[in-house]
Phi, psi and omega in degrees: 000134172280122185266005141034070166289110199266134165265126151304003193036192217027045177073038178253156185214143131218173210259122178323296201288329197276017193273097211263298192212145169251155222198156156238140181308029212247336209267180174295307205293332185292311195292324156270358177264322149305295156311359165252335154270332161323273163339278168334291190089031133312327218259144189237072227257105171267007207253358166076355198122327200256172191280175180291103191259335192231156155214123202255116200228112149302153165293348174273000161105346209292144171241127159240140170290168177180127175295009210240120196260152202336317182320307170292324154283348177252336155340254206316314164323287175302335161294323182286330173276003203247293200314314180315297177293009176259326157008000000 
């Protein structure tokens, strides 16, 4: 398994592969989702405090917040996977 750290910024990490989708936070359908893993108790508020700028969907099924916007992390997503396979 690839342990892979992708940074979500402010010194948040998660491991890459477990990595579904990145969303940005802004539509209803987002809002609802967030509020169905809160209730769930999945949701994982990585923002430090700061707005949602991201939304992060695990393969556990996990929604994590992230102060960092969606562009900036799947950048970092795709590079990081680009940079590996030139290996």
């Amino acid at each position: 398994m690839d342990g892979t750290l992708l940074n979500i910024g402010f010194g948040n990490t998660v491991v890459a592969s477990r990595i579904v989708a990145i969303l940005t936070p802004s539509s209803a359908p987002m809002k609802r989702l967030k509020e169905d893993a809160k209730q769930g108790k999945r949701l994982i508020d990585a923002t430090q405090g700061r707005r949602t700028r991201s939304i992060i969907i695990t393969d556990s099924n996990h929604v994590i917040l992230s102060a960092t916007q969606a562009e900036t992390i799947s950048h970092r997503f795709v590079t990081g996977f680009e940079f590996k396979e030139e290996k």
